[in-house]
Wavefront OBJ file of the C-alpha trace (Angstrom):
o trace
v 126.202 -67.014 17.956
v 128.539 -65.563 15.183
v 126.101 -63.856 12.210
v 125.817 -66.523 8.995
v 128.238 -65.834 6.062
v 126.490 -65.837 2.460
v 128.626 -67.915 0.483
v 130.205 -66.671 -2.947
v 128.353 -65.769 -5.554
v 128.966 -67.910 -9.052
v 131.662 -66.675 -11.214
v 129.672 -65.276 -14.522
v 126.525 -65.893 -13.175
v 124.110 -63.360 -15.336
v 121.982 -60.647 -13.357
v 118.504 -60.787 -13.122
v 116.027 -59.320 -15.893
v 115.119 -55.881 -15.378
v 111.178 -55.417 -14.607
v 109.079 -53.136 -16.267
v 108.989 -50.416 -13.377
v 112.516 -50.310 -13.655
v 112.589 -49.828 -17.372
v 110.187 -46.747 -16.858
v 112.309 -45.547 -13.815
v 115.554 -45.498 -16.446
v 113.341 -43.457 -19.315
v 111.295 -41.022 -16.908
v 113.632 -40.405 -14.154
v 116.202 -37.535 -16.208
v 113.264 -35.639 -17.488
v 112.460 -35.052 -13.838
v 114.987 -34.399 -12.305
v 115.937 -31.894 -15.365
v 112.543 -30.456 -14.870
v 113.224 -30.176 -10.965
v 116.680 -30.055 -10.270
v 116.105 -29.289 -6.610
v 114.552 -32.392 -5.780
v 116.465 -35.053 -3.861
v 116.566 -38.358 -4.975
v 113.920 -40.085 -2.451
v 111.535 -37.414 -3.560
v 112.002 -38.203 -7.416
v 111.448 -41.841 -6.610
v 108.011 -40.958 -4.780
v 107.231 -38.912 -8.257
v 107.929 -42.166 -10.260
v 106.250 -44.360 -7.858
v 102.922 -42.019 -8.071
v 103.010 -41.987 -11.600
v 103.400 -45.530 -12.406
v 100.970 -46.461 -9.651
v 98.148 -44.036 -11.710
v 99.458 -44.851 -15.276
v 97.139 -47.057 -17.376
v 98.863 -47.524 -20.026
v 102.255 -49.916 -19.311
v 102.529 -51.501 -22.579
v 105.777 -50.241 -23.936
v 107.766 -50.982 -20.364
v 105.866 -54.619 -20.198
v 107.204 -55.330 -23.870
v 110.682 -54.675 -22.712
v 110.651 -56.742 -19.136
v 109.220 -59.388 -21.447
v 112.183 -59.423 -23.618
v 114.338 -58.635 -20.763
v 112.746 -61.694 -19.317
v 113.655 -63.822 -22.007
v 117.198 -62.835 -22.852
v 117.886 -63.646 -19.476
v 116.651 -67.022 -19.361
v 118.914 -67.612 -22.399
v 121.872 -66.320 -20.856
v 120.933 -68.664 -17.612
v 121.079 -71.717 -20.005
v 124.389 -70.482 -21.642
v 125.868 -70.015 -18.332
v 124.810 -73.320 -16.781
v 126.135 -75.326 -20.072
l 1 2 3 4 5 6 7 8 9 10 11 12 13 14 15 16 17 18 19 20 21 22 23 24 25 26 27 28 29 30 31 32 33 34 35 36 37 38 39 40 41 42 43 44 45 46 47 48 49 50 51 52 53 54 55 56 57 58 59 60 61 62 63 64 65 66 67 68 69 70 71 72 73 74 75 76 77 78 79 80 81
């Protein structure tokens, strides 16, 4: 039985919102790997994992998936007009 094909992906169709763990990945991940410049990549993402498993405080990245969250639920509507 030949594998399924996904079909095409809409033209223009916007991406989805970025989540708050991502938005702390993007801020936090330069200062360690300028801080350990040895480290491969897999081990920097177990350092980001740890610390945002132990943080208490995820205010500021929660904000910003909120607004992501939004802004792309506009764009959906724009794109679907």
């Amino acid at each position: 039985m030949p594998p399924k094909r996904k079909g095409k992906k809409p033209i223009g169709k916007p991406k989805k919102a970025m989540s708050a763990y991502l938005y702390f990945v993007c801020e936090e991940m330069p200062k360690i790997k300028k801080a350990n410049s040895a480290l491969k990549q897999k081990e920097i993402m177990s350092i980001l994992g740890k610390q945002w498993k132990n943080m208490d405080d995820k205010s500021k990245w929660t904000a910003l998936a909120a607004e992501s969250k939004e802004t792309h639920a506009q764009a959906v509507l724009v794109w679907q007009a």
